[in-house]
C-alpha positions as CSV (number, residue, x, y, z in Angstrom):
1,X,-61.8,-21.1,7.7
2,X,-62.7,-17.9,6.2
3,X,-60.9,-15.7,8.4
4,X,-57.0,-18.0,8.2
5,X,-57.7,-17.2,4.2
6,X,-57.3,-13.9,4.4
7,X,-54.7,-14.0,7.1
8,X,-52.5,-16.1,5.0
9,X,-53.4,-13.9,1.7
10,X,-52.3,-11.1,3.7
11,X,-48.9,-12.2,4.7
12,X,-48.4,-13.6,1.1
13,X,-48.8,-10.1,0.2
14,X,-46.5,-8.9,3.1
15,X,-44.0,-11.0,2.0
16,X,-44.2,-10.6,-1.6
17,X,-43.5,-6.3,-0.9
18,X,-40.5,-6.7,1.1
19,X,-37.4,-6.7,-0.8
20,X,-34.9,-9.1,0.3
21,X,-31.2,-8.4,-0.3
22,X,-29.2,-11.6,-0.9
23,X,-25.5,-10.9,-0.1
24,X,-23.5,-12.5,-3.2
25,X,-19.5,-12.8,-4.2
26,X,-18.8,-11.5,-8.1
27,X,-15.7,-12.8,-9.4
28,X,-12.5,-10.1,-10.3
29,X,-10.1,-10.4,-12.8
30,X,-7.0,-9.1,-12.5
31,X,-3.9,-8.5,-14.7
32,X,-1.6,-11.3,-13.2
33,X,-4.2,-14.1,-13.9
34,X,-5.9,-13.0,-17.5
35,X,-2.8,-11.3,-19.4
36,X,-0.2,-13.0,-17.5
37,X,1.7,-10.1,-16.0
38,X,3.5,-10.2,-13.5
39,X,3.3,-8.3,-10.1
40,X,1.9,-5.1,-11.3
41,X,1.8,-3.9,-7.6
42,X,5.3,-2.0,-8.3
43,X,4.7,-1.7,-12.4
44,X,1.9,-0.5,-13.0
45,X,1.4,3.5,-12.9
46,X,-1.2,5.7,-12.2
47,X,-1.1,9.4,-10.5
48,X,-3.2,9.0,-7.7
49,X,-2.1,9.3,-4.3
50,X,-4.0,7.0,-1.5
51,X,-7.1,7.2,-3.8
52,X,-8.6,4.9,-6.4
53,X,-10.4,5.1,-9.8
54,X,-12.9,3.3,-12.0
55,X,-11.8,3.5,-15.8
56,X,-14.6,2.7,-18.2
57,X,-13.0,3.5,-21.4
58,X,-9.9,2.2,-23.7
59,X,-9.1,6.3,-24.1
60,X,-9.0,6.8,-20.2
61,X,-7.1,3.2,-19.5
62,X,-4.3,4.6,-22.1
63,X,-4.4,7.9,-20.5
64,X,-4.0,7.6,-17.3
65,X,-2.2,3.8,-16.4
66,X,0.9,3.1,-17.7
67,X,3.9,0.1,-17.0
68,X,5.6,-2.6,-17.9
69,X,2.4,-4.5,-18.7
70,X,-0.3,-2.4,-20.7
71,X,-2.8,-5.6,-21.7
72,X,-5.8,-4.8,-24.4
73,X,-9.1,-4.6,-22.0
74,X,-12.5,-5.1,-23.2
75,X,-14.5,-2.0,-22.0
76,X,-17.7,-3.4,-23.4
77,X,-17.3,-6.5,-21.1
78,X,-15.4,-4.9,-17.9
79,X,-14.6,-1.8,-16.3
80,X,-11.1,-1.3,-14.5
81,X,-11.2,-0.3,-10.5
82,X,-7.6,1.0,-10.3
83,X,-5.7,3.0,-7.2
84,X,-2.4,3.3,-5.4
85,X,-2.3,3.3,-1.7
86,X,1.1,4.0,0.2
87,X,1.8,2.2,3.3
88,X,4.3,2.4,6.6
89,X,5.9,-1.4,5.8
90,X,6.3,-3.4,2.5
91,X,3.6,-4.7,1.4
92,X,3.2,-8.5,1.1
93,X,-0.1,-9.5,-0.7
94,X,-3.4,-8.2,-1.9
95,X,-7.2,-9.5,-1.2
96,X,-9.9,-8.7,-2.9
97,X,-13.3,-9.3,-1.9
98,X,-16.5,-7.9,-4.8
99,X,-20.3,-8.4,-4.7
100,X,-23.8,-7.1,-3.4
101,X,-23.6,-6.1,0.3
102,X,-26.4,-5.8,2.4
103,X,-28.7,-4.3,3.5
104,X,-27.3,-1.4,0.9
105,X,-27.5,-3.5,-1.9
106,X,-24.5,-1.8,-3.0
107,X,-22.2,-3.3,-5.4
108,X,-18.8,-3.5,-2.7
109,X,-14.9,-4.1,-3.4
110,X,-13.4,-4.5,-0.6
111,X,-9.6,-4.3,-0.8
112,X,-7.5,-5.9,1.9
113,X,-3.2,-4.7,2.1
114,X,-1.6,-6.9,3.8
115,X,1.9,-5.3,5.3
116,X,4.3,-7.8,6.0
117,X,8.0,-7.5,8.1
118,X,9.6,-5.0,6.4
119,X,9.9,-1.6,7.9
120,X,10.6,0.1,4.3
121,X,7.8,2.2,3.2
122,X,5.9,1.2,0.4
123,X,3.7,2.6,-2.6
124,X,1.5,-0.3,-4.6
125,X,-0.9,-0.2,-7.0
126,X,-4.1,-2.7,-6.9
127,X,-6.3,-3.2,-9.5
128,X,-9.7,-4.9,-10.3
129,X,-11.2,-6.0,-13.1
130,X,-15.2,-5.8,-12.7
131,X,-18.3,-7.1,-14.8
132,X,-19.6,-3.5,-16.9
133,X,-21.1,-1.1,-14.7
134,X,-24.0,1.4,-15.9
135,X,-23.0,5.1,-16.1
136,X,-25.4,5.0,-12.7
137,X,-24.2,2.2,-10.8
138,X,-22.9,3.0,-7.8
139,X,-19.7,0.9,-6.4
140,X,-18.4,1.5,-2.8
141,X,-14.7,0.7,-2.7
142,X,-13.0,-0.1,0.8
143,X,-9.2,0.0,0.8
144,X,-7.9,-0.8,4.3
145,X,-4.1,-1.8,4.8
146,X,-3.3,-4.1,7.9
């Protein structure tokens, strides 16, 4: 009796070290659905090239993105994730996928371009808005056009 005591305090505290990563969606915001603009894949500006950016700051926002549609962010609430990818065809929608990947336990955005039939070139900017980040926190962005 003694002995499945301590077996099962043991594995208790096995199982209490280990650190279990639980995989979890966070929800985006996005410029279209909270400020009502509309298809900021072609209006919105930014001078990046294939690359992408997270703006924590009102001063960097007005600095460095500019367009049709310039909405009032709250930077104490949410941090912007902003880049402009070019592609070999139009594109025809955007997916976006954010939350706590494992076993990392880095906080992901995955970003999904979706080409459609068009043979034109194109150039769009996506965007994310994201739940406040520490100055720390460390976010893996994923851009990949299909």
């Amino acid at each position: 009796m003694k002995s499945s005591i301590i077996v099962i305090i043991s594995l208790l505290g096995i199982l209490s070290s280990c650190h279990v990563c639980r995989e979890s969606v966070i929800a985006t915001k996005h410029f279209e659905t909270e400020f009502g603009c509309r298809d900021t894949r072609h209006t919105l500006e930014i001078a990046l090239t294939d690359q992408c950016t997270l703006i924590q700051t009102k001063t960097d926002y007005d600095n460095q993105v500019s367009g049709s549609c310039h909405p009032d962010i709250d930077f104490n609430t949410y941090d912007l994730v902003i880049g402009k990818q070019s592609t070999p065809r139009e594109v025809d929608t955007i997916y976006y996928d954010y939350g706590i990947s494992c076993p990392e336990n880095d906080l992901t955005l995955n970003v999904e371009i979706v080409q459609g039939d068009a043979d034109s070139p194109d150039n769009v900017v996506y965007h994310a808005l994201i739940p406040k980040q520490k100055v720390t926190g460390t976010i893996v962005i994923n851009v990949k056009v299909k």
